[in-house]
Each structure stands twice: as C-alpha cells, then as structure tokens.
N, C-alpha and C positions, 0 to 999 in steps of 0.2 A: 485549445486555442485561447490564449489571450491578446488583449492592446494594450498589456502596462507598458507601452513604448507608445503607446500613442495609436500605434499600427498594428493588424491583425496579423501573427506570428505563432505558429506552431511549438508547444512547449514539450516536455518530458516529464515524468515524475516517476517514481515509486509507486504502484498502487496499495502498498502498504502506507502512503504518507512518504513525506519528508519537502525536499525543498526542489522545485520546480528550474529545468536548465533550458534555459531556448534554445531551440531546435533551428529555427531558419530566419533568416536577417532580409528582409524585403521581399518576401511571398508574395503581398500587393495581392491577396485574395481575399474574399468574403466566401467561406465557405460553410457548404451545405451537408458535405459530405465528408467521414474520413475513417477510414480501414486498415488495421493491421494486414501486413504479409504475412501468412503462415510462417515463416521465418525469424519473423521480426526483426528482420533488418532495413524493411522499406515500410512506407504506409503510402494510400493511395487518396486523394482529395477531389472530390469535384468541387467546385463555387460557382457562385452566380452569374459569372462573366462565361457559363461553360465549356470551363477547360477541366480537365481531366492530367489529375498531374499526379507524379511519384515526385517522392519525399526519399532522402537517404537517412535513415535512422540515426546514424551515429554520426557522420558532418553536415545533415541539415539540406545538402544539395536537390534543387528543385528542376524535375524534369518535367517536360510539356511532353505527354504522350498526344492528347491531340484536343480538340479546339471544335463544338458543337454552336454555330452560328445561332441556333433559335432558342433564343432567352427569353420569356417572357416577361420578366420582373425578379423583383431582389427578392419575389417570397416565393419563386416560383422552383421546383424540387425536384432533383431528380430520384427518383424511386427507390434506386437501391445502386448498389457498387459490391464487388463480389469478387473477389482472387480468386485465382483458381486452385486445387490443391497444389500443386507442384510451385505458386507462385507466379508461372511464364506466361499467364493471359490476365485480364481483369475483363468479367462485364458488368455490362451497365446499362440500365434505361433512361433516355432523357428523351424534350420534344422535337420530333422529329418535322420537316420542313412543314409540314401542313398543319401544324400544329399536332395531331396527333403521337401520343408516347410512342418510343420506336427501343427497339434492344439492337445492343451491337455486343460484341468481344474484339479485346484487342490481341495481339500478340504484341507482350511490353517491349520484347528485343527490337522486333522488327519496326514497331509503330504502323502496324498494318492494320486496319479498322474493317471489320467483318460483321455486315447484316445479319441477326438470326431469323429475322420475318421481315417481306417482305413492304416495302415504302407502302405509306396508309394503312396498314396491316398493323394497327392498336397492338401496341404490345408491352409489357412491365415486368420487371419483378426477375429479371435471370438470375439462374442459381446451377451453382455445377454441384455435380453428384460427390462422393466423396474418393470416388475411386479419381475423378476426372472424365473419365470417359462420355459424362453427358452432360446438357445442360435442359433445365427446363425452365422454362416461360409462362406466363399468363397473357395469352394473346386471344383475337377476334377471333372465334372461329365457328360462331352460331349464329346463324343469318337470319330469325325468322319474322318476317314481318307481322306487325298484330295491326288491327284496323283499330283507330280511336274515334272513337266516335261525337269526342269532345271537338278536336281536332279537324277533324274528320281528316285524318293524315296517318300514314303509315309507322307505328313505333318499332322498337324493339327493346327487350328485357333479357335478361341473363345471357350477354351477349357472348363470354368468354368464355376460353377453353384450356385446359393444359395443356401445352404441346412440350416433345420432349425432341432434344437433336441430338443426335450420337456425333461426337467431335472425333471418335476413333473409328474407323473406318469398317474395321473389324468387331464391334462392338455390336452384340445380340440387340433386339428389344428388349426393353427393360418388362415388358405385360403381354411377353410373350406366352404361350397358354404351355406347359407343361405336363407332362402324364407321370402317375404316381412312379414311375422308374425313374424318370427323369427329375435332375436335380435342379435347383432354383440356380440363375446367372446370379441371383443377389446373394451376399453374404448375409448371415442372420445378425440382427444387432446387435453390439459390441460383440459378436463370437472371437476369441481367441483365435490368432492369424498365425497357422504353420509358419517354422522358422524359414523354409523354401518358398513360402508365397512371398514372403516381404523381401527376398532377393528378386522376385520378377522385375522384367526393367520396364518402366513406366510406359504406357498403355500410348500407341503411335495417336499425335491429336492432328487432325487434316479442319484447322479451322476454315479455309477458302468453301471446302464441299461441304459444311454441315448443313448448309438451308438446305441442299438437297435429300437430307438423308431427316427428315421429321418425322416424327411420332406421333399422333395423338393419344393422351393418356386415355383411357377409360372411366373416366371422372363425368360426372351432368356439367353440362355448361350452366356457369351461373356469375353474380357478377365479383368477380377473383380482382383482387387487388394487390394480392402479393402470394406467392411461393416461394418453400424455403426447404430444399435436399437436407431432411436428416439421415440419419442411417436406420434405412430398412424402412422408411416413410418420406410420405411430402406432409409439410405444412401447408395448409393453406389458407387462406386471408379472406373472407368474406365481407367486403363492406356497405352498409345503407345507412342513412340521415346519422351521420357522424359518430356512429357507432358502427364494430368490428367486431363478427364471429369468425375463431379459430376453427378450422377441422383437419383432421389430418386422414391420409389416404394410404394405406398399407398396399408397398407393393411387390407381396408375395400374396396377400390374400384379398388383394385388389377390390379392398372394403372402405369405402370412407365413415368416417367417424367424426360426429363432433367434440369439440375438446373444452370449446371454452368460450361464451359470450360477453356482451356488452365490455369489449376492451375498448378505451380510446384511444393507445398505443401498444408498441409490443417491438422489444428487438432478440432475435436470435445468439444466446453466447458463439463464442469461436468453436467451440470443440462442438455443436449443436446439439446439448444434450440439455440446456435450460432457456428458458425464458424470461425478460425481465417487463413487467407487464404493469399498462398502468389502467385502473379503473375505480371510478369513481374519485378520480383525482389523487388515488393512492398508488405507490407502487407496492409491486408482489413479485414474485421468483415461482417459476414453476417448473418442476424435475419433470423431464418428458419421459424418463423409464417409469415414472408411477404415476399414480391415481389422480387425476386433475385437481387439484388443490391448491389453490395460490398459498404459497406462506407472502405474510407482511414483511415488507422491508421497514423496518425500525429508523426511520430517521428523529432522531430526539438530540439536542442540547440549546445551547445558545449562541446567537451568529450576532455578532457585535455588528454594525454599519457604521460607518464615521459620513453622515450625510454629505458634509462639505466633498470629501471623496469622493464618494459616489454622484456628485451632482457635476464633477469637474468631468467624470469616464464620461457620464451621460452626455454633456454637452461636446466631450470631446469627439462618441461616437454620432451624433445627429450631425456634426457637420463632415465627418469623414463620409459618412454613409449617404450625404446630400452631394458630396466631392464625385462620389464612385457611381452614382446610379441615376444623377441630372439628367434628361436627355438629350442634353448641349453639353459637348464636352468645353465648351468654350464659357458655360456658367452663365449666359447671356450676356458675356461681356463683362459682368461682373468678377473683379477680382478677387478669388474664394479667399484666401489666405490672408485678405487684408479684412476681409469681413468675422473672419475668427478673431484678428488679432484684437477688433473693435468689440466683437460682445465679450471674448476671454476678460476682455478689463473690467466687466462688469459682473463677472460671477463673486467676486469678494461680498458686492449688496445684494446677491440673492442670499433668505430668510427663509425659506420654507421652497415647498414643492412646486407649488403653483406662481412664483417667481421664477425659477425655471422655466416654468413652462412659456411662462408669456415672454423669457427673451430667448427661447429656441423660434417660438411665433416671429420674434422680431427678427431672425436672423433668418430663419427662409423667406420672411415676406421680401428681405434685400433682393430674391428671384422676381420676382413681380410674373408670378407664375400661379394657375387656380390647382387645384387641387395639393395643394403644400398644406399639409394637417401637421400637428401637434395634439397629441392626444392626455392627458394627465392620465395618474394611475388607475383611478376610478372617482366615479362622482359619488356626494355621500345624496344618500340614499333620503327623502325628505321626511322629518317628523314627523310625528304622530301616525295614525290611524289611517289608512288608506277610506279614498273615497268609493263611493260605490252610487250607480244610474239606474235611471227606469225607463233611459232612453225617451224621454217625454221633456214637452216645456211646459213650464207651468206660469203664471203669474198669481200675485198677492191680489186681492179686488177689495181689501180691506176690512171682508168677512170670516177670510179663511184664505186658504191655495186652491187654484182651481188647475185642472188640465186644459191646458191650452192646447197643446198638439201631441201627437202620438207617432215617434217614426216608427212606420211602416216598417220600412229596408226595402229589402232585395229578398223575390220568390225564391231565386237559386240558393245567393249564399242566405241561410235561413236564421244563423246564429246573429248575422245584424239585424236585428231585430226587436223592439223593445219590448219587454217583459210585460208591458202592458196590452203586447197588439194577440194574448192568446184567445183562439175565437171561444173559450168554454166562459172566459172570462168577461166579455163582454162590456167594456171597461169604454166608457164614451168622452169625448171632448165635453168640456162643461160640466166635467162632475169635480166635486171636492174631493180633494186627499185629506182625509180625518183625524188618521193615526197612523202609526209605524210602528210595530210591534205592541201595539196598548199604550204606546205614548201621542200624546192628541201633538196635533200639529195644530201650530198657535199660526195666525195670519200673516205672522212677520216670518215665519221659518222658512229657508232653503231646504228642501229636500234630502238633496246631496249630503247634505253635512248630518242631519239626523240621520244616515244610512251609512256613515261613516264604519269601517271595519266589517262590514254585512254583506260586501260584494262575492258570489256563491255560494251564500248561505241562504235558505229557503226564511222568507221573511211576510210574518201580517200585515196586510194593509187594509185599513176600512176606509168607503168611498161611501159618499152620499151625494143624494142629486141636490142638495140644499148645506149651508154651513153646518157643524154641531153633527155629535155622532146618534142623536136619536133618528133612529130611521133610518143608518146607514148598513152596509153588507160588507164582510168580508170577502179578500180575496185573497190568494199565496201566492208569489213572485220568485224569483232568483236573480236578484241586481246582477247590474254587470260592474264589472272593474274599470271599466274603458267605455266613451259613448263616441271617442273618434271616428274609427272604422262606420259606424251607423252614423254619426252627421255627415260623412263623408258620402257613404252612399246615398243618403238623403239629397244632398246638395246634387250631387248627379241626376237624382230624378227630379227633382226641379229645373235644373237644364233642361230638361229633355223634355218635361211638359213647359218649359216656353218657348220651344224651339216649334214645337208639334202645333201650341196656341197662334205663334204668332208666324209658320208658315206653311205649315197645313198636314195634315198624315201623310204626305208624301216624303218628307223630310224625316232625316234621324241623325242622332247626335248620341257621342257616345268619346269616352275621358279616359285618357292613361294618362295615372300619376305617377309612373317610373319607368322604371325598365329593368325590373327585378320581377319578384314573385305577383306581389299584389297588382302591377302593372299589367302583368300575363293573363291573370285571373281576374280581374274588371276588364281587358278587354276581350277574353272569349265569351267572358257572360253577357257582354254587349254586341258582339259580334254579328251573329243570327238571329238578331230581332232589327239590324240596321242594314243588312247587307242587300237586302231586296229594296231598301228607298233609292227613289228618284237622286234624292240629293240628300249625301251624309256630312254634316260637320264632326271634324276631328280633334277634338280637343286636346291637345298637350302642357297646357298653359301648369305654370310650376311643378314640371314632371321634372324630379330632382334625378334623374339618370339610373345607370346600372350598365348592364351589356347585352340586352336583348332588341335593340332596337329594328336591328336588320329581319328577326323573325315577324315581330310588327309592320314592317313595311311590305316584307314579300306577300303579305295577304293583299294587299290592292293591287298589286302589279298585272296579277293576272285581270284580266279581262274576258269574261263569258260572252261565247257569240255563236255557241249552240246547244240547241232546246232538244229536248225527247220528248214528244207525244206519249199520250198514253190512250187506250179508247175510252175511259174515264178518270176524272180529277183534270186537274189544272195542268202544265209542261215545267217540266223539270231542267234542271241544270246539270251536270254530275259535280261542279266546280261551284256545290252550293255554296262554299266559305269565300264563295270571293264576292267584291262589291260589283254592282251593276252600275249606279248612281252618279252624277257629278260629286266631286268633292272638294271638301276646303280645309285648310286645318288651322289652329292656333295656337299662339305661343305668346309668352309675354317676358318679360325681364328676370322671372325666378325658375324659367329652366334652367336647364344645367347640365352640364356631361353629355351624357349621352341620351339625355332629353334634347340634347342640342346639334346632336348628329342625327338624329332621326330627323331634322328638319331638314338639316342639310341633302341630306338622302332623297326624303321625298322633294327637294324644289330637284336636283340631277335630275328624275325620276319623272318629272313633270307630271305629277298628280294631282296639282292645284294649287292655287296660293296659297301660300303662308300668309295671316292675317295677325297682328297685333304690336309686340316690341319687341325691339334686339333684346337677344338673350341673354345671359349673365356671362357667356366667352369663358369659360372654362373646360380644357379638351385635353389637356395634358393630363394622360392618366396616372394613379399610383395606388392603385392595387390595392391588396391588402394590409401595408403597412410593416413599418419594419419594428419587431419587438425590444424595447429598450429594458435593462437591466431591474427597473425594479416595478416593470410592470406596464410603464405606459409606449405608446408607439411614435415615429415619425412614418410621414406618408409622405414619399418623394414624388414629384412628378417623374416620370421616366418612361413613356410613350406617349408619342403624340403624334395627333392626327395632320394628312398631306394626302393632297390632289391637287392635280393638275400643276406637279411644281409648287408648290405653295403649299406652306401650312393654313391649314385650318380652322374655322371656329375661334382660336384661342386667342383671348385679347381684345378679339372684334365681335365674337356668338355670332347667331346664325342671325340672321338680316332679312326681314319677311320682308314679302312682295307686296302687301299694301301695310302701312305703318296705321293701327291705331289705337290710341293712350286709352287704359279705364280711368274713365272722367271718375272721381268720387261721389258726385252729387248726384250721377245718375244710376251708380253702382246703391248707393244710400234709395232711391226710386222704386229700387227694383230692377232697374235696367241693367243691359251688360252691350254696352256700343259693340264691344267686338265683333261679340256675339251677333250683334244686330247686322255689323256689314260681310259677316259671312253669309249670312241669310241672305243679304240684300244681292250678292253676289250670285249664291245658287238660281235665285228666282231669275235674274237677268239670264243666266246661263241656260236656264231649264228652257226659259223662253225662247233663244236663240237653239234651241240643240235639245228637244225634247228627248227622253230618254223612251224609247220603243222598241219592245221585243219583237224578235223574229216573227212574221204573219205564218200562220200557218199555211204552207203550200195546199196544192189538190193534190187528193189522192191518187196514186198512178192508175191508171185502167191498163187491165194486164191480158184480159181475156184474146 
C-alpha cells in the first residue's frame, strides 16, 4: 500500500525488487488488513471503515464482499483474514455488535456472511485446516468464576478455548481417539500425496450448518490470542502484558508443546511452513519442520530520506487521515480542503521536524475540537545525570540541612514510601544529613543533586542530631528515581486528615487522578476504609481521564439496605464494597476526558453534587493515535459522546451543581474552599438525613 498519489492505493511489485505498478485507482480505504488468494489472482483487504473487500489482481477491480458496522477507531484491528484453501470462502474476526471479537466466513461467490460462534461468544483468530474441511477458532469457552478479594467481585482467567467446525458435513473429528489398527484421518506432515488422492474432488463445504457441528480441541483453556492450521499441528498464540508465547498442539499425538516466548509479533508464511518473528525489536524466521531457533533477518545498508519529502507525505497523510476519521463528516463546518490548501503553502518554511509539528498542531486546531494530538518523533531525553529522592524535605537552617518531614506513603502500596521511613533505621525529623557517600553536605547543598545518578544504588548517609559529623551514625538507603507517585500519595493523606480534622471521623475522603491504572489502584486502596463513613467526599479534581470511569461509578450505585447478624461481632453487609454514606464529589477546570464523563455519569445518576469548576470540555475521543511515517503520531478526535439528543461534555465540560473557584490565597493558608463546601454540604445533609442502620429486630419466639 502506498499514497504516492496522495491517496492510499494498492500497489504490485516483484518480490525480487524492481519497479512497483498500481493496482487500484480510488480504493478510498485505510487499511489494516491484506491477503494473497492461494491463487494469486485476487487479494483480500479489510480497513478501518470495516469493510471486507476483494481486489482483482491483474485489473485492480475492487469488490465489497461485506461491510462490519462496529468500528472502534482508525487503530482498531481486525485479528486476522484467512482464504480458504480452494480460495471460495474468506474468514475473519472483527468487533462484533457488543463490542466483543466475533468470527464469521464468507462464501465470496455468494456474499453470504456465516456466524462460526455464537453473538457475545468472544471469538478470534479463524483459520482453515489445509485440506479445507475445518476451521478453527480461539473462542470463550471456559466460564470459571474466581472470587477477588481485592474486588470483592467475581473474575475470570484463561478464559479461551480451541474450538474446531467441520465445514464438510461428512468430515471425522479431527481428536478423534483411534486404536492402533485404525489409521489417523490426518495426513502426516508434508507426506507424499498418491497420484489418486490429489484427483479426489474437493471435500463438500456446508458453511450455513457449521455452528452446529463444533468441536472442542483437547487443548487447556487459557488466554489464546491467535490460532494458526499448520499441517499435522495448531499454532497457537498465548498473550500477557504485551508479550507473546507460541505453542503448538500436535494433532495426531494430541500433545501441546511450547515453541517459542517473549515474541512481540509473528506472521504465518502462505505455504505454513515458517514464521516471520519479531523480538526484541529484531526480526527472525523460523522453520517449523526444525528445532526452534530464530535465525536473524539481516536488514543492513543505507536508506537515503529526502526530509523535505517525507515532511510533504507526513503532512499530506495527517490531513487525509483527519478527512477520513473526524467524527463530523461535515469537518464542523470547516472547509477541509481549503485548510490544506492554507498550511500546504506553508511547508516551503518548515526547517526541521518540530516545525512540522507545530503546523500539523495548527492545522487540526482549525477543528476547534479537544483531544486533536500531534505528537513529534520523540522527546530528547534531558542531560546529564538523572536525579535520585529520599522522599523527605529538607531545609538549609544555616548550620547544615536538616529533615524537615518524612513521606510516610501508603501501608498498602508500600514502595511509595521514603527510604528514610525504614523502622530499623529510625531516622527522625530534626536530624541533619551530614554526608552522602563520605561526601559532607555543606549547609547550602540540595540533596537531590548530590544524589545525582544514585537512584537504585544502595547509598551511605550519615545523620547526626547536631551540625558536623562528629557524633553522627550511619545509615544505607536506596534512592528513588521519581518522588511523584509519594508526593502524590502524600498530598491524598493530607486530604484526608483535613477532612477527618475539620469534620469529624465520620467523614472520608478519597481521590482518583484518572481513569487508567493508577486511578483503579488509588481508588480500591481507598475504597474500604471510606465505604462505611456517614459522609464520603469524592475527589476527581485534575483527573486527566482514561476509559474506566463507568467501573468507578458502578461502586456507589448500589445501595446496602440489608444487615446479617451474627451471635457475636458487629452485622455485616455482604455488598461490603458499596458506600453507605451521603456523598459529594469534585472537580475543577483540569479534568478531562473521561474524568469528565464520570461527572457527568454520577449528576444522571444523582449521587450528589458536583462541587467546584466547569471542566476542560474535552469528550471527543482519539484513541490510540494514528502512526505517521517516521515515527511520530496524529490523534483524531473520532468518537464522541451524546445523550439525550445532544452531544456532550465537549466544548462546554461537565457543569457542577454548586460552582466554587480555589481562591489562591486560601489555597497559600492551607485551605481548599472546595473542599470546605463539600464538607459544609455533607454536615447539612447528615443533619437533615442522618445516616442509620437497620435496628436489629426481636428474635422470633418459635416454641
């Protein structure tokens, strides 16, 4: 695929080299996907607008086999695409209405589109056997619930199963059990095919009945991301934290094996007898008839760039790719083509890279839409010597450095925590820091910077309760690289002891700063020490977004309103993770995203008011970003949020129910106004509307 036209267009080559012929003239597709026929007279395409199309090899003619309505984004992939031997089916996985991957087969003559697992029924990765006669899948097919106790909600792990569908009616199981007279239905790998087999007429395929006729392989369910029919084996695809273990599954001696770890990618040759593998950002080739061993792929010489060139593709691909995946096809009224034709006059004075960058910046800002990124290749990296913390403040007193405070952290997460708070060490406020490795600390030094390059290296420090190292003790440390994450949880339990100070231990308070990982993980470690108060303030204020906001909110929705006795201890909930309490929450102008649909969520939801200022109004989402040629990305907005008839959030943010500014001077105090009139709120509410468990009934008298 290239756009030396401008436009993405399917090309030809030699793959010995030579000179490249276009294939097709207004394809008008971004595609993800593309697959030789056994044949080699067609190739098959999915793109991002999910359509599923044949290509005519030799006049370029583009057919629409069929058209897959739930597109998430321009980064979003469909799994695989698969002809079938004979050529006369293709399958495919993409997402299926509920979001969930779903597998289908087509029949290309007919254009007849055929389920192989059933809607909701997770499923990826189809692949047909070599004879034709099967196809097999990576689908849901292991239910087992596990109790989290984090959670305290039901998970599941190694959810997936191999399932296999005979497309020929007549067609054995493939693990079916055998007795030593009886012969295998599989042929041995690559064996030599009698001249009378390979006149047999191709094997009758009943694609309508094949959901009825499943298999399951004899494989462990576990979590399978891709299957791939070799001859006389499955591949199979194991994926966790963004690494891939290969195994394969012999099915004559219906043994799996593993084959090959830590891959970050891997595609199957045509003839399925190698693999082209990338790991550790290398490629390799691997012979599946021998011994697992990548050989290296040799890529070596020199690749000329003509910048100006490449900086004309780039700018010509961000505004095509902002044309194709806006989610107004109408451009917000903006005329796209007049806006190319105003920054194209401007590429002559871009100089370097990051002039580019700031008028691809300028040319989506003409959207006047939030989530429009520009991203350059990479940021350089800062000089010198990295810093390293002790997670402590110090100040100068003119005799020396003294510690001034010590973070704590967090009991749970245990690594925010400063290397000074270890109990052996016993390391108090009001002592001097003396030295750093045998080097004295003079009364004007920062810390930090004599700790410079030392960050998880085991490092001396000598402390004395007086200036000057006579009379001072050693102690051994391990700086940190980063004292964010620990001023951050810092600043949270200062919240939370002034919310507790100034409205009583009835009250809890607790903070998500996103809707990602670390947002998940500060709010279940807050969770269960706040869910039993009277009255919980909700913190969201500069929660710069993510996509979990809806798992955040379903926790208050429920509402507990029956107790268990016990004949000793206190009465129990079983819906311990939900709150009891009034609640409030806040936000202020540096949410964002999907810090901003969570507000939105909880006022529908009337859980409380929103307390603070309109948010930053950005709801148009854009994903993961679309990958530009020499490394850096554009981020299109291309979803966006709507209820009730009307868009959302975007342009306007979410609009709390009582509006109040952080004054500076009282922020400088000590103070947090917001803060204070959520409080001020709760206490009125508690007072009108005390919060009171169920009394316990009498006993029945049964005699």
């Amino acid at each position: 695929m290239s756009d030396a036209t401008g436009e993405n267009e399917i090309y030809l080559s030699d793959a010995n080299g030579g000179p490249a012929r276009k294939l097709t003239s207004g394809i008008a597709a971004n595609l993800l996907q593309l697959r030789w026929a056994p044949d080699g007279k067609h190739l098959a395409a999915f793109d991002r607008n999910g359509r599923l199309l044949r290509i005519d090899a030799v006049n370029g003619a583009v057919e629409l086999l069929t058209t897959h309505e739930t597109v998430g984004s321009y980064d979003s992939l469909s799994a695989q695409i698969e002809f079938s031997p004979d050529g006369k089916s293709i399958a495919y996985s993409a997402l299926d209405e509920d979001w969930s991957m779903g597998s289908w087969v087509i029949d290309v003559a007919a254009k007849e589109v055929y389920r192989l697992t059933d809607a909701g029924n997770w499923s990826m990765s189809p692949t047909f056997s070599p004879d034709g006669r099967y196809v097999a899948v990576a689908a849901l097919g292991s239910i087992s619930p596990q109790w989290n106790s984090v959670s305290r909600r039901q998970t599941f792990t190694r959810p997936f199963k191999v399932r296999v569908l005979t497309l020929d009616p007549a067609a054995p199981s493939p693990f079916a059990p055998e007795s030593d007279q009886e012969k295998s239905i599989l042929p041995a790998p690559d064996a030599a095919k009698p001249a009378e087999e390979e006149k047999k007429p191709a094997p009758m395929v009943d694609l309508a009945g094949a959901r009825g006729r499943i298999i399951e392989a004899p494989i462990p369910a576990d979590d399978y991301t891709g299957v791939h029919w070799l001859d006389g084996r499955l591949l199979l695809a194991k994926s966790s934290d963004e690494q891939t273990e290969l195994l394969t599954f012999d099915l004559k001696e219906k043994e799996l094996k593993p084959l090959l770890g830590e891959v970050q990618q891997y595609a199957v040759s045509a003839d399925r007898k190698r693999l082209l593998i990338r790991r550790n950002n290398a490629l390799f080739t691997l012979d599946l008839a021998g011994p697992p061993e990548p050989k290296p792929v040799v890529l070596s010489g020199t690749v000329n760039v003509d910048p100006v060139a490449e900086w004309r593709q780039i700018f010509t691909e961000a505004w095509r790719v902002t044309r194709d995946f806006f989610y107004d096809p109408g451009m917000h009224g903006v005329n796209w083509d007049a806006v190319r034709k105003k920054y194209e006059a401007r590429l002559p004075m871009v100089g370097d890279r990051s002039d580019l960058t700031q008028l691809l910046k300028d040319m989506v800002s003409e959207l006047d839409c939030g989530h429009a990124y520009v991203t350059p290749v990479g940021a350089t990296p800062p000089s010198g010597p990295p810093r390293a913390y002790l997670g402590a403040d110090f100040v100068a007193d003119g005799q020396g450095v003294k510690i001034a405070r010590i973070l704590t952290g967090s009991d749970v997460l245990i690594e925010r925590r400063s290397p000074l708070a270890s109990p052996g060490d016993a390391v108090q406020v009001g002592e001097y820091l003396v030295a750093i490795n045998g080097r004295p600390v003079r009364p004007n030094d920062v810390p930090e910077i004599l700790l410079e390059g030392l960050a998880g290296r085991t490092v001396a420090l000598r402390l004395n309760a007086k200036p000057g190292l006579d009379g001072s003790r050693e102690i051994r440390v391990v700086p940190l690289d980063s004292e964010i994450l620990l001023r951050y949880t810092d600043l949270i339990n200062q919240k939370r002891e002034y919310v507790r100070k100034n409205a009583g231990d009835n009250f809890g308070y607790l903070h998500v700063p996103d809707m990602v990982d670390e947002g998940m993980r500060m709010f279940v470690t807050q969770q269960f020490p706040t869910n039993r108060q009277d009255a919980v303030v909700v913190d969201f204020r500069a929660n710069s977004g993510g996509n979990i906001s809806s798992l955040i909110v379903e926790n208050f929705l429920f509402r507990s309103r029956v107790y268990f006795h016990v004949r000793s201890g206190r009465p129990w909930r079983r819906e311990d993770w939900s709150f009891v309490g009034h609640l409030a929450a806040l936000c202020n102008e540096y949410n964002f995203s999907d810090g901003e649909l969570v507000l939105d969520s909880w006022q529908r939801n009337k859980l409380g008011p929103v307390i603070g200022m309109r948010t930053g109004g950005g709801e148009v989402g854009s994903g993961g970003g679309y990958g530009l040629v020499d490394g850096g990305s554009i981020y299109v907005p291309n979803y966006a949020a709507y209820a009730d008839n009307r868009w959302i959030i975007e342009g306007v943010g979410a609009v709390p129910d009582i509006t109040v500014a952080q004054d500076p001077a009282a922020a400088i105090q000590g103070k947090d106004p917001q803060l204070d009139r959520a409080i001020a709120y709760l206490k009125e509410k508690l007072a009108r509307e005390p919060v009171l468990a169920p009394r316990l009934p009498p006993f029945p008298i049964k005699n």
